[in-house]
C-alpha positions as CSV (number, residue, x, y, z in Angstrom):
1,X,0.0,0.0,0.0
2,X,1.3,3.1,-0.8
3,X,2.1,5.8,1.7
4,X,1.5,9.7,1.3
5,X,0.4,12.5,3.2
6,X,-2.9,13.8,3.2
7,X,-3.3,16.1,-0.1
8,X,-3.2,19.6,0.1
9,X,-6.0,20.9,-1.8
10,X,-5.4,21.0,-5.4
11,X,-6.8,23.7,-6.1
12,X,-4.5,25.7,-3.4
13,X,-1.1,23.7,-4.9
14,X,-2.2,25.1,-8.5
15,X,-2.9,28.4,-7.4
16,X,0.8,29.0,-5.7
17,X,2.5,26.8,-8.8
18,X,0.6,29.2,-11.1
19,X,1.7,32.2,-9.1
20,X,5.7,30.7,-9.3
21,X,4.8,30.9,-13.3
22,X,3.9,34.2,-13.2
23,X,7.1,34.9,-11.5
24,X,8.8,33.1,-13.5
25,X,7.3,35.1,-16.4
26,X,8.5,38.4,-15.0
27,X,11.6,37.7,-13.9
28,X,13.1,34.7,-16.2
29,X,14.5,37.9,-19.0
30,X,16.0,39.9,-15.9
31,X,19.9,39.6,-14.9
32,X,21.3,38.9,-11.3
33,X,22.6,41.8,-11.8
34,X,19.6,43.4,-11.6
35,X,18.7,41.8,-8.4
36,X,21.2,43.1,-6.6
37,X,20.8,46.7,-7.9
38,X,17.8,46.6,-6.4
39,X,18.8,45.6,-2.9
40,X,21.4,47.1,-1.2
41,X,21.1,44.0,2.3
42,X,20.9,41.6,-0.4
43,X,23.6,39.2,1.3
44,X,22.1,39.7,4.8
45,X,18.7,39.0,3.2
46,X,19.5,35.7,1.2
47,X,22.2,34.6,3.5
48,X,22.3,32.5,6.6
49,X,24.4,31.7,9.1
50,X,24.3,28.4,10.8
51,X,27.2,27.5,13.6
52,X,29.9,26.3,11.9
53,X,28.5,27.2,7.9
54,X,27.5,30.3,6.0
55,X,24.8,29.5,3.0
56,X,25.0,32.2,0.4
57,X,22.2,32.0,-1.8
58,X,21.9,35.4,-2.7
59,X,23.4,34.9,-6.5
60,X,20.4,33.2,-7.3
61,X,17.8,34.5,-9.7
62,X,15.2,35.3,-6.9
63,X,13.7,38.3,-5.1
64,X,11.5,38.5,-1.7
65,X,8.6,37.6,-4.3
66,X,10.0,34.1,-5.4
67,X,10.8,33.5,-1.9
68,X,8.1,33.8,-0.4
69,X,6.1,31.4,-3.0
70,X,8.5,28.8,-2.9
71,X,8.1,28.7,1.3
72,X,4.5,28.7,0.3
73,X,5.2,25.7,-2.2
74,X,6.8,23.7,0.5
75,X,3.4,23.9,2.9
76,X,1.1,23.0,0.2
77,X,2.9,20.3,-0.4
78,X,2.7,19.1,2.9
79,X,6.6,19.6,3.9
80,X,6.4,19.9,7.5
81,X,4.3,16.8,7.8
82,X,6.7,15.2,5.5
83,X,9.6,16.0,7.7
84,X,7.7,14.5,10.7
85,X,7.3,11.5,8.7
86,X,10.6,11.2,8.0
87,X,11.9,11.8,11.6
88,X,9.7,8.7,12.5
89,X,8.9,5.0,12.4
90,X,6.6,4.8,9.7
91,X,7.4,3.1,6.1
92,X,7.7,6.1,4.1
93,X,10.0,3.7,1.2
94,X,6.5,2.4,0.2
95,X,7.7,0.8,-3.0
96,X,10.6,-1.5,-0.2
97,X,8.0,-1.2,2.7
98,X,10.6,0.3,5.3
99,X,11.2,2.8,7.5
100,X,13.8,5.7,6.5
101,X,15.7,6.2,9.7
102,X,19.5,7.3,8.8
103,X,19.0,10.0,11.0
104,X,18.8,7.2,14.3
105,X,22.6,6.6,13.4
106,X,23.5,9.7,14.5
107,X,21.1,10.3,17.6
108,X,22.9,10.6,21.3
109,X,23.7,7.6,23.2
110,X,20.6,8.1,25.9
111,X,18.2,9.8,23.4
112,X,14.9,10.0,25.2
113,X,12.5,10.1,21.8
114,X,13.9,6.8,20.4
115,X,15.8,4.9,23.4
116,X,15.1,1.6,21.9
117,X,16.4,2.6,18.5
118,X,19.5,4.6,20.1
119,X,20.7,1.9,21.8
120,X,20.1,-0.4,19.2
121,X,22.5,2.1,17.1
122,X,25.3,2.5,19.9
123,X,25.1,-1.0,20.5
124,X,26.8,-1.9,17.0
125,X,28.5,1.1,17.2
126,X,30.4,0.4,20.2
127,X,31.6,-3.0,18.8
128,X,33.0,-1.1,16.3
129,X,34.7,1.5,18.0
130,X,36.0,-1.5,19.9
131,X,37.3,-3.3,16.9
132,X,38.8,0.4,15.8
133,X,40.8,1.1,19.5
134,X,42.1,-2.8,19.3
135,X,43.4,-2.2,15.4
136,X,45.0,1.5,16.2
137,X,46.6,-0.3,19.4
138,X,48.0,-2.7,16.9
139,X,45.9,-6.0,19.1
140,X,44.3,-7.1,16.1
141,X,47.1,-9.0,14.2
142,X,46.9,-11.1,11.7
143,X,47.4,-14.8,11.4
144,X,50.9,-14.9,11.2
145,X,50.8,-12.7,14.5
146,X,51.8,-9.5,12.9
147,X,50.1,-6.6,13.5
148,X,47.7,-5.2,10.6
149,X,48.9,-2.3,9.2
150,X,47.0,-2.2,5.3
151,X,43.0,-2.3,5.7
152,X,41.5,-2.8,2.7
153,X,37.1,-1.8,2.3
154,X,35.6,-3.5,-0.2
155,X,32.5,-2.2,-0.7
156,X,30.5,-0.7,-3.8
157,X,27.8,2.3,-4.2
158,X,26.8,3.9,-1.0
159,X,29.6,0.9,1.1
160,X,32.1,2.9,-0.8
161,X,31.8,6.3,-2.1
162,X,30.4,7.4,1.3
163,X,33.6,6.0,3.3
164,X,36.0,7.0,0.7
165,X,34.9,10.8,0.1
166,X,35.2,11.1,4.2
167,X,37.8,9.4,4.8
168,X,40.1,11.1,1.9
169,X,38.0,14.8,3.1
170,X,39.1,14.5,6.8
171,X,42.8,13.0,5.9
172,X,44.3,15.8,7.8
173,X,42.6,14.0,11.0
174,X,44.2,10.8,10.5
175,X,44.4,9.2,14.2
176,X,48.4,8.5,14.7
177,X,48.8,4.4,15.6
178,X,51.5,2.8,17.3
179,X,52.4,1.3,13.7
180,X,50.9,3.1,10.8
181,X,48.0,1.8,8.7
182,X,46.7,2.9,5.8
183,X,43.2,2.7,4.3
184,X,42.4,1.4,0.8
185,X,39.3,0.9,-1.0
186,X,38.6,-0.8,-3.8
187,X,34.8,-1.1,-5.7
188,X,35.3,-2.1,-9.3
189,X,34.0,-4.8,-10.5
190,X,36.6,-5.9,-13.4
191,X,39.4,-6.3,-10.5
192,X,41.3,-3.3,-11.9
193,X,41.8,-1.9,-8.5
194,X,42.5,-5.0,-6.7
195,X,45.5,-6.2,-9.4
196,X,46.8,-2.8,-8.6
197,X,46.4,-2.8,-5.0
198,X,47.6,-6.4,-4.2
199,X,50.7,-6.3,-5.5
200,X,51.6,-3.7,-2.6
201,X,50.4,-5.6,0.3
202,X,51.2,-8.5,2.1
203,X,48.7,-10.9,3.2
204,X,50.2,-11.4,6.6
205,X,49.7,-7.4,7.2
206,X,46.3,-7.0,5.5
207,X,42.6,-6.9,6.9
208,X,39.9,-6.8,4.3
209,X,36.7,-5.1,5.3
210,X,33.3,-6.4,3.5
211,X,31.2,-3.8,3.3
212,X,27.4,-5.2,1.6
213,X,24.1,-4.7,3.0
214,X,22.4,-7.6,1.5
215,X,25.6,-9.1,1.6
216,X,24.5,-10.5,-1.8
217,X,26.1,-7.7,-4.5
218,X,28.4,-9.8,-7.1
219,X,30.4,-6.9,-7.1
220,X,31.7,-6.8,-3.9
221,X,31.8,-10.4,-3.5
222,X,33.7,-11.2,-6.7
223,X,36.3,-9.2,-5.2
224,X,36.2,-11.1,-1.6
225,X,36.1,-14.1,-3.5
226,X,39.3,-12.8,-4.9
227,X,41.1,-11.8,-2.1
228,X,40.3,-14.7,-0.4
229,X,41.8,-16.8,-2.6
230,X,44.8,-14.0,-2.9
231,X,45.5,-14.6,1.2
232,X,44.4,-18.7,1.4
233,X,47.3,-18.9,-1.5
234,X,49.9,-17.3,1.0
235,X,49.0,-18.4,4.1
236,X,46.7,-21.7,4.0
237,X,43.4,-22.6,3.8
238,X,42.6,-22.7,7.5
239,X,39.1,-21.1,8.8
240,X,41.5,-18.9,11.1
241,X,43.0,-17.1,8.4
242,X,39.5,-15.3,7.3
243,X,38.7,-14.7,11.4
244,X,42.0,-13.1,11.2
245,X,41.9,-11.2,8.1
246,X,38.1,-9.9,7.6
247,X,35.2,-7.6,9.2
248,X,31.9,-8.0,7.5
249,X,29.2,-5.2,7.9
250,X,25.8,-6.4,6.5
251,X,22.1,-6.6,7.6
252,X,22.7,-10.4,6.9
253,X,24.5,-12.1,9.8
254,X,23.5,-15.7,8.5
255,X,25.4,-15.2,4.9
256,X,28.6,-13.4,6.3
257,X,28.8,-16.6,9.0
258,X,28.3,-18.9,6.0
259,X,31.1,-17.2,4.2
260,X,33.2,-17.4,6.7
261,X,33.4,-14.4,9.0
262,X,33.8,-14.6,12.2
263,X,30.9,-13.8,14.7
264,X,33.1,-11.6,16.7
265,X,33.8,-9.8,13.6
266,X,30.5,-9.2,12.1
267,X,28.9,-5.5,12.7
268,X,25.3,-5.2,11.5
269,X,23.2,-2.5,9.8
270,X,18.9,-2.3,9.9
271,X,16.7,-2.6,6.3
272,X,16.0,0.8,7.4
273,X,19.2,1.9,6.3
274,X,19.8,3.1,2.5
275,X,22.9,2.1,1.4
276,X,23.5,6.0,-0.1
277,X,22.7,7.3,3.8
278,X,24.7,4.5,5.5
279,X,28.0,6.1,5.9
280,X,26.7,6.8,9.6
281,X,26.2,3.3,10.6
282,X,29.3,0.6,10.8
283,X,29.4,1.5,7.1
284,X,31.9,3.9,8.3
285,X,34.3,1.7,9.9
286,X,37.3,2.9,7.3
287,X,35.9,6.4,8.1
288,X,36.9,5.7,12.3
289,X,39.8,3.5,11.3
290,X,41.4,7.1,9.5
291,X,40.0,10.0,12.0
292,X,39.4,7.8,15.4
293,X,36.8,7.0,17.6
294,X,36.7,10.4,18.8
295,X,36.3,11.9,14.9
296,X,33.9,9.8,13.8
297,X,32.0,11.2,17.1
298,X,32.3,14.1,16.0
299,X,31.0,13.7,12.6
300,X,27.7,12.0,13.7
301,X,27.5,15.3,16.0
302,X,27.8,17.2,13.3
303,X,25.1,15.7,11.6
304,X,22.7,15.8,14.4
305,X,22.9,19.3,14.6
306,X,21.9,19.7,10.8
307,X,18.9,17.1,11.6
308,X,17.9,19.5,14.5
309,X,17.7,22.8,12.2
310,X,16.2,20.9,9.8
311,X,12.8,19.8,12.2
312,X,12.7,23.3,13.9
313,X,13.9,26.3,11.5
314,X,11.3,28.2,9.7
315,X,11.5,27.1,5.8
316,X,12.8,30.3,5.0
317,X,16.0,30.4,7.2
318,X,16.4,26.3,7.0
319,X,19.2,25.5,5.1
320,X,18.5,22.2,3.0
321,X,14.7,23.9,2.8
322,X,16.1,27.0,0.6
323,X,18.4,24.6,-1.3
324,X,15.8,22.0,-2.2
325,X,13.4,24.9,-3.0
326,X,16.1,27.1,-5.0
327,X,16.9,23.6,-6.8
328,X,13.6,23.4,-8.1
329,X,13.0,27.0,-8.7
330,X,16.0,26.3,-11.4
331,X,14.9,23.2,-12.4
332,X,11.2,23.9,-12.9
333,X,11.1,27.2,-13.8
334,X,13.9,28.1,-15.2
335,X,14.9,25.5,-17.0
336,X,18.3,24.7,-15.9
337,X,19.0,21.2,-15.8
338,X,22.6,20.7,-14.8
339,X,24.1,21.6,-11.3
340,X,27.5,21.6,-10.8
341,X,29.2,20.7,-7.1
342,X,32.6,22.9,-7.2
343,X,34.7,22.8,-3.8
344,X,37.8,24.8,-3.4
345,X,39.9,21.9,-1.2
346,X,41.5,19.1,-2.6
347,X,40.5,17.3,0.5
348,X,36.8,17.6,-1.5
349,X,37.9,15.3,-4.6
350,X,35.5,12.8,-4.1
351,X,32.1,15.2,-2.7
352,X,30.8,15.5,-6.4
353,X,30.7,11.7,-6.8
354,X,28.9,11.2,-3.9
355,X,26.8,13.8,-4.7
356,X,25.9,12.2,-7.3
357,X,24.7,9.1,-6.3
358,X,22.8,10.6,-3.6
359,X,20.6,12.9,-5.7
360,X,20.2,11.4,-9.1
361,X,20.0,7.7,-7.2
362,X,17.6,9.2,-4.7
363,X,15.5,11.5,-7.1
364,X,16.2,10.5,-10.7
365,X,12.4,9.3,-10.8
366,X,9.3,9.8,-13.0
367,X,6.4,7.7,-11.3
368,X,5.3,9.7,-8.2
369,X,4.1,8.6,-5.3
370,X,0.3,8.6,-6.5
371,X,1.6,5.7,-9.2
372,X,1.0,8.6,-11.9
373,X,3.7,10.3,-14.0
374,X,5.4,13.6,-12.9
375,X,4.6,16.4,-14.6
376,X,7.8,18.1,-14.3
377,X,11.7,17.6,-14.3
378,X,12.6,16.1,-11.4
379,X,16.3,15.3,-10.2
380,X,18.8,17.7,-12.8
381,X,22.2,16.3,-14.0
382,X,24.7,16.4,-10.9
383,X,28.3,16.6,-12.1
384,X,31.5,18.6,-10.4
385,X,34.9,18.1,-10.0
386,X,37.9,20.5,-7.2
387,X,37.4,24.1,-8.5
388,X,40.9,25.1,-9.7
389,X,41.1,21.6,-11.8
390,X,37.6,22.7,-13.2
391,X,38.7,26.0,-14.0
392,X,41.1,24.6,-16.3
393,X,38.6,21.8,-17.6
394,X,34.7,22.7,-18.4
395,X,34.6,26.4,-17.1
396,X,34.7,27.4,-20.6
397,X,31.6,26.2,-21.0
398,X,30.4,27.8,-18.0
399,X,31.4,31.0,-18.8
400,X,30.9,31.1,-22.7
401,X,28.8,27.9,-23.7
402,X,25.0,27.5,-24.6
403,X,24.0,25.5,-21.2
404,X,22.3,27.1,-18.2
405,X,23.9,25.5,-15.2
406,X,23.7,25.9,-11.9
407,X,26.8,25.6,-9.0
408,X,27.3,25.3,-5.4
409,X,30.6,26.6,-4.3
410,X,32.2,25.5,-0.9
411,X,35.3,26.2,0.6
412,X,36.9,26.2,4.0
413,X,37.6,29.7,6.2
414,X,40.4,28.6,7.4
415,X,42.9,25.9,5.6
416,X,46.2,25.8,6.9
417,X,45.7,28.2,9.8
418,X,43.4,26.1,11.4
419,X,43.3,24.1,14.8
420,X,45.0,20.9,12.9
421,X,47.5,22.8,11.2
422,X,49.4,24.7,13.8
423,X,52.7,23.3,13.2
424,X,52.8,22.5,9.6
425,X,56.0,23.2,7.9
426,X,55.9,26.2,5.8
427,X,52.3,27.5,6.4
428,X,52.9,30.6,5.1
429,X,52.9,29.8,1.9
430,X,50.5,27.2,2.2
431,X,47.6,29.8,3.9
432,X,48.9,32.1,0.8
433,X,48.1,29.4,-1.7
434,X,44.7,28.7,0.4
435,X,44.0,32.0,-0.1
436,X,44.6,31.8,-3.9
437,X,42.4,29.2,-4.2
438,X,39.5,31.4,-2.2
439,X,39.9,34.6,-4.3
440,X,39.3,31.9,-7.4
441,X,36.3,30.7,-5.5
442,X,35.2,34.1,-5.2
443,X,36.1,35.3,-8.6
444,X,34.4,32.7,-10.5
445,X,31.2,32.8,-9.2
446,X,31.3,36.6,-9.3
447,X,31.6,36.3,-13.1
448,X,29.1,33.8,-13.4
449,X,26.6,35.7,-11.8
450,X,27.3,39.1,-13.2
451,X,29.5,38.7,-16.5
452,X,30.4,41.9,-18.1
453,X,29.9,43.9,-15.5
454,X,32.2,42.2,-13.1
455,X,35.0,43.1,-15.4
456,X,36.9,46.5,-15.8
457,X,34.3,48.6,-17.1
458,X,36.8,50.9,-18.8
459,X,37.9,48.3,-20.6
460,X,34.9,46.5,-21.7
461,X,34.1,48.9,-24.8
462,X,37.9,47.9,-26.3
463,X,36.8,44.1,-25.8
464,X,36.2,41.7,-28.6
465,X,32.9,39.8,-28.4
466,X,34.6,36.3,-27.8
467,X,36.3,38.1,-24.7
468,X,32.6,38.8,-23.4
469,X,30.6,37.0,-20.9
470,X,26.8,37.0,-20.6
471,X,26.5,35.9,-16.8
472,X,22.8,35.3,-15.4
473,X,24.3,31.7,-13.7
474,X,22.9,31.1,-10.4
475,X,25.2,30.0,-7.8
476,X,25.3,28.9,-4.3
477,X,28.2,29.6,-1.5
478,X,28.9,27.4,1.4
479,X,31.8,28.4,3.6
480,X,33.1,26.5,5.8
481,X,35.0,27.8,9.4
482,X,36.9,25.0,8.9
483,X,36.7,21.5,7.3
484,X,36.4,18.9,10.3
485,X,34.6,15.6,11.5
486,X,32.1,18.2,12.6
487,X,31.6,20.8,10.1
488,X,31.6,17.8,7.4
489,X,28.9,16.4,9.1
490,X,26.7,19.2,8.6
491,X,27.4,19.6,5.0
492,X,26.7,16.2,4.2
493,X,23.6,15.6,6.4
494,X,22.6,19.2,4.5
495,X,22.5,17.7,1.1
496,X,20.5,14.4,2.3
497,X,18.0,16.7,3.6
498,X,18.1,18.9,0.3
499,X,17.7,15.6,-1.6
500,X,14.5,14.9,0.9
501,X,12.8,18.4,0.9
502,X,13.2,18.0,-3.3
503,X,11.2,14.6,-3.3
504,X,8.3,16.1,-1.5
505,X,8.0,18.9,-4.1
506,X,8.1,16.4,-6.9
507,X,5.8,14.0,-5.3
508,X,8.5,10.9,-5.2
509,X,10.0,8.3,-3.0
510,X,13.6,9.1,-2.9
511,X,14.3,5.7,-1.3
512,X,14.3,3.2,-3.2
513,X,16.4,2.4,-6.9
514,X,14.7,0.0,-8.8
515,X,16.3,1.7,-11.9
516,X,19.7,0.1,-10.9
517,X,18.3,-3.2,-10.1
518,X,16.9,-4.4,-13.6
519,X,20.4,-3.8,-15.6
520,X,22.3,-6.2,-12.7
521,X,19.8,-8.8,-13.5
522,X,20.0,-8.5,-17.3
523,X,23.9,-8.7,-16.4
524,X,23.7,-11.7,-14.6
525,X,21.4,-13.7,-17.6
526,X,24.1,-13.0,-20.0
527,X,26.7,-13.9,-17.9
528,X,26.5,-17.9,-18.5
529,X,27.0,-16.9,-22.2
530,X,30.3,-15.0,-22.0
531,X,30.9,-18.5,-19.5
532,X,30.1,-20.8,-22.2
533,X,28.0,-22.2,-19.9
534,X,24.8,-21.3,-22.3
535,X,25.0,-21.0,-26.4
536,X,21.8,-19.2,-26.4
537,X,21.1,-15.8,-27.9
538,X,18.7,-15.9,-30.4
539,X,16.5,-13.6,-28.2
540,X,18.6,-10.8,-28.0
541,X,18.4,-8.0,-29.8
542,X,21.1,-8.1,-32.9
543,X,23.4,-5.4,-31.2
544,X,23.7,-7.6,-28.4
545,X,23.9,-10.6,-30.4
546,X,27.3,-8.8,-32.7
547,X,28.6,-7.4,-29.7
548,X,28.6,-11.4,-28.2
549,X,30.1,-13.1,-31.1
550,X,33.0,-10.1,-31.0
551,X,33.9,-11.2,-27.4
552,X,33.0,-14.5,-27.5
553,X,35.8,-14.6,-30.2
554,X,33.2,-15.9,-33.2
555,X,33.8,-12.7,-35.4
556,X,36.3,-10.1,-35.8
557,X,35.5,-6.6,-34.5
């Protein structure tokens, strides 16, 4: 049965969508520039300021007007409701028939709402914070009886790119061991990543983590199956080499004890979990194993906070609120269907790609809740890449090309000045160069928003047309005081709650991904061909079929 809130009358969700039209009418031929002639407070008014992060929406194509109807979009589509919903028990994943409860991972130890649930939580996440202290103490050693110093997390999707975005954003943080380890993580399926990796390690040294919710994704397991064989070649095959050498996380107990993981060594996750939200959970062990017990703490504070203004701050000064609803102002209305994630801090290299899974996997959707077709765009093209490599890559296009994108800038306060950093070598230059990268930041999405007139206007009658820009790109700007367990947190728990606020105005469950499910299956049907296990393929279609015979080795390509 499917699960939805009580309409708002439709009548009353016409009536403010018809007044975001007319908006749209009136304003969609104006510039930014514009905009902010008009206003003198504009930053004050379209800015806010939330503990540890500034949101500067203010280069955005929007005036009190448009404001005020996309607040007034949000309550007729039932968005406080929704956000009570969410914050609950209830199985709002209607098509899976679960609960959506990522936010339980990050509740306090004695929480008085959900003391069943929070214990349930610290319970697992004790036993990992165990396993963590007893591997950065150098107690958990291998078979052999040497200590582990290489942790490998195999994992793929959400098992991965969560764990690997953090752990490589908050490497600055990295806890100091009695003997140092290193983190690696490898996802791909063709082994590319594990030939590479294996030929570095040695078996006697190495823990693999197995990182799989169902515990049942060929990806993941192909590559177990592989190291397995990889450390049973070195150093026997004896049921205490895997008890000494692997960590499963999975909501399967039964299938990690009947590949061989240890009990002891098993840490568990709930259905109500998605695997793109489950960085929170034991999910994160490579995240605890980099930063400590005492980081990863600090990240799931982080991210309570941001849960906390998200239930109590009036729409119009609550963070993911404005970016889901400035999101779909572009989207909807003006017709921008690419957004662009551009962080100035290498530490960021990996935020786009998570970003991406977590909007386009969450809302790339066209059957709403209702079973009925979406009438509009829903989730845009989410793309990005560390701002001063973009700069030299697809800013062009930006600047001069025929696409209306949208970006969110973010960058840290503080780099090399801050609390971390106080004895780095040469920090000088390093805050010099952080400050390079900032006035880029800066720079760039000044002459998005405002082209021409952000360059030397006594120079701009002397300029050739190809040395023009037109501007009019909206642009968001998170800062940062610093980059930490804490403040990262925030950010991220401030995109899942974007990606949430956005599935209510669009009318879909941002929950489930049955789009990625059919291709795996197709996968595994014409796997037994490529075997030679089955000669079979008169019913595929004739691409297919050519594309077969070339691999199989039947025709030349």
């Amino acid at each position: 049965m499917m699960t939805q809130a009580q309409p708002y009358p439709v009548e009353e969700i016409d009536t403010v969508l018809n007044k975001l039209v007319n908006l749209k009418n009136e304003y969609e031929n104006r510039h930014l520039s514009d905009f902010f002639a008009e206003e003198d407070d504009r930053f004050q008014k379209f800015s806010v300021n939330l503990e540890t992060i500034v949101f500067d929406f203010s280069k955005h194509r929007i005036n009190q007007a448009v404001l005020d109807r996309l607040v007034e979009w949000a309550h007729a589509q039932e968005l406080k409701p929704w956000i009570k919903r969410l914050f609950s028990r209830e199985a709002i994943n209607y098509t899976e028939q679960r609960a959506v409860m990522h936010w339980a991972l990050r509740l306090p130890p004695h929480d008085q709402q959900h003391a069943d649930v929070a214990a349930q939580v610290h319970q697992q996440l004790q036993r990992m914070y165990a396993l963590v202290e007893k591997i950065h103490a150098g107690q958990f050693r291998g078979a052999t009886g040497e200590v582990i110093q290489d942790v490998v997390n195999i994992g793929v999707g959400g098992s991965d790119l969560g764990p690997l975005m953090v752990s490589h954003a908050l490497s600055d943080f990295k806890k100091q061991t009695t003997k140092p380890l290193d983190v690696h993580f490898v996802s791909t399926i063709d082994g590319s990543q594990l030939s590479a990796l294996l030929h570095q390690l040695r078996p006697e040294t190495t823990l693999f983590i197995i990182s799989s919710k169902s515990f049942g994704t060929i990806d993941t397991l192909s590559n177990a199956q592989t190291v397995r064989l990889w450390l049973e070649k070195a150093l026997g095959q004896h049921p205490y080499i895997l008890k000494h050498h692997f960590i499963g996380v999975s909501t399967k107990p039964e299938k990690m004890t009947e590949w061989g993981i240890a009990p002891e060594n098993q840490l568990l996750l709930w259905d109500w979990v998605g695997g793109r939200y489950s960085l929170w959970s034991c999910i994160g062990l490579p995240i605890a194993l980099t930063i400590g017990v005492e980081g990863f703490k600090q990240l799931l504070a982080g991210a309570y906070a941001m849960d906390q203004h998200f239930r109590n701050a009036p729409f119009a000064k609550n963070i993911p609120v404005l970016m889901g609803l400035l999101g779909a102002w572009n989207t909807n209305f003006l017709d921008i269907q690419t957004h662009a994630i551009l962080p100035y801090d290498g530490r960021l290299k990996y935020f786009a790609s998570y970003l991406q899974q977590l909007e386009m996997e969450s809302n790339g959707k066209s059957i709403q809740r209702t079973g009925e077709h979406v009438e509009t765009n829903t989730c845009p093209i989410v793309w990005g890449e560390v701002g001063p490599n973009a700069q030299h890559a697809f800013y062009q296009l930006l600047h001069q090309g025929t696409q209306a994108v949208s970006c969110d800038f973010i960058a840290p306060v503080k780099r090399y000045n801050a609390q971390q950093f106080t004895y780095v070598d040469n920090a000088d230059a390093l805050i010099e160069q952080h400050h390079l990268a900032l006035s880029n930041c800066l720079a760039q999405s000044r002459l998005l928003a405002f082209g021409n007139q952000a360059l030397d206007q006594a120079e701009l009658n002397d300029l050739p047309v190809y040395k023009q820009y037109a501007g009019n790109q909206p642009s968001s700007t998170i800062l940062l005081k610093e980059l930490t367990p804490y403040s990262l947190g925030m950010l991220i728990a401030m995109y899942e709650h974007k990606v949430f606020v956005q599935s209510v105005l669009w009318n879909i469950n941002p929950f489930d991904q049955w789009g990625v499910e059919k291709g795996k299956e197709i996968a595994n049907q014409l796997l037994p061909i490529l075997s030679g296990e089955s000669q079979n393929i008169s019913e595929l279609d004739a691409s297919t079929q050519g594309l077969l015979k070339i691999l199989l080795g039947k025709t030349h390509g």
